[in-house]
N, C-alpha and C positions, 0 to 999 in steps of 0.2 A: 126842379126842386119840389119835392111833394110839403103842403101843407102841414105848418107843427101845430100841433095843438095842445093850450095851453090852459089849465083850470085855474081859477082866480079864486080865492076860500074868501071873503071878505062880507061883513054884514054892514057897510056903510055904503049907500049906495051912490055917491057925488062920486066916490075913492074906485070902485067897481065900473062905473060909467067913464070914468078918466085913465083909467089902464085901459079897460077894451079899448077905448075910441085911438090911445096911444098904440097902441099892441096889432090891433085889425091896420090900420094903416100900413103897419111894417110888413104885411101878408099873414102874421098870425091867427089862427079860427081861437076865439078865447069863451071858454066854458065858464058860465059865473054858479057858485054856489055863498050863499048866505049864511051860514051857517057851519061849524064843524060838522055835526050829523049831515046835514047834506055836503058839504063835501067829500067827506067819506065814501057815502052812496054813491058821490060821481064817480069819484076815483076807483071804488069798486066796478061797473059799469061799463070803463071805458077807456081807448089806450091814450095815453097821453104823455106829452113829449116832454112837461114839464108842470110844476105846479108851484103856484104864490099863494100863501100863506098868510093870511094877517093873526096874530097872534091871541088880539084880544076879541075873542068869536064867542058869540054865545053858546048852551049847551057843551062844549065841547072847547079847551080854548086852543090854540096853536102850537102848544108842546106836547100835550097829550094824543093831538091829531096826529103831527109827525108820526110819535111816536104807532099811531094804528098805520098809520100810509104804509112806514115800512116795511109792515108785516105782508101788504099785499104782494104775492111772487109776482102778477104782471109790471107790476111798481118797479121794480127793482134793476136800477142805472135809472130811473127819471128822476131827475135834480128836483129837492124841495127846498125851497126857496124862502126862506121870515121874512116878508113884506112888513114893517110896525113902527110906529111910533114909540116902542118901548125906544131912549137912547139912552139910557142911562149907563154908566161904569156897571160891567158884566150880564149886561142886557144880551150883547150878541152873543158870547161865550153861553150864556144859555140857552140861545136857539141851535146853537150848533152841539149844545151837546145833549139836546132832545132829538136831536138825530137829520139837521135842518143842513143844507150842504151849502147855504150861503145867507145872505143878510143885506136886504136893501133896506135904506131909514125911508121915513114917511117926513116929513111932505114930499111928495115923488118927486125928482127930477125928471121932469117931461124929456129932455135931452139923453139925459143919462140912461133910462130905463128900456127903449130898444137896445141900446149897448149890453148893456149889464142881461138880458133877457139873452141875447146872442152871443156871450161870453159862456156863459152857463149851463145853455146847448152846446157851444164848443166842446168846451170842458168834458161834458155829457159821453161823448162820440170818442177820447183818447182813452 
C-alpha cells in the first residue's frame, strides 16, 4: 500500500499537531499548511490524496479555498473535506455547497477521525 498523503489547511496549531500526530500513526504522510494562501500553494505543488480544510483560516477562509482547490485539474477526484467548529443549523450545507465533499465537526474525535479519513479515500477510489 503506497503512502496517502494528506494536506491539513488549519492555522491553530494544538488542532494541526493533534491530527498529524492522529493521522501519521494510521501510516498517513500529513502536509500542514497555515493558512488558506498557503494552502493553496501546497495544493498547487503537490499530488495529494486528500485534503482537511478548517474553514475559519485567515487571508483566505475555507469556502472560498474549496472553491480555488477545485479549480486545480491535478485536484480533481481528491476529496475536500470541512474540518470546523462552524456546527451551527446550515453550517455543513454550506461547506458542501462551496464545493467541500464532506464535513467533520471539531472538537475532533480522536477515534473517529482515522475512520472518517479512510471512509473518504474509499469513497475517493468508486
Amino acid at each position: 500500500m503506497t503512502q496517502k498523503t494528506v494536506l491539513y489547511i488549519e492555522d491553530n496549531p494544538g488542532n494541526r499537531l493533534l491530527v498529524k500526530r492522529i493521522l501519521e500513526v494510521e501510516g498517513y504522510k500529513v502536509v500542514e499548511a497555515i493558512s488558506g494562501l498557503d494552502g493553496l500553494s501546497a495544493a498547487e505543488s503537490m499530488q495529494l490524496d486528500l485534503i482537511l480544510v478548517d474553514i475559519n483560516l485567515p487571508e483566505l477562509d475555507g469556502y472560498e479555498l474549496t472553491r480555488r482547490l477545485k479549480q486545480i485539474k491535478h485536484l480533481v477526484g481528491v476529496p475536500i473535506i470541512a474540518m470546523t467548529a462552524n456546527v451551527m443549523k446550515g453550517d455543513r450545507e454550506k461547506s458542501l455547497a462551496a464545493g467541500c465533499d464532506g464535513y467533520i465537526q471539531k472538537p475532533i474525535d480522536v477515534d473517529q477521525l482515522p475512520v472518517q479519513v479512510a471512509n473518504y479515500l474509499q469513497a475517493k477510489k468508486k
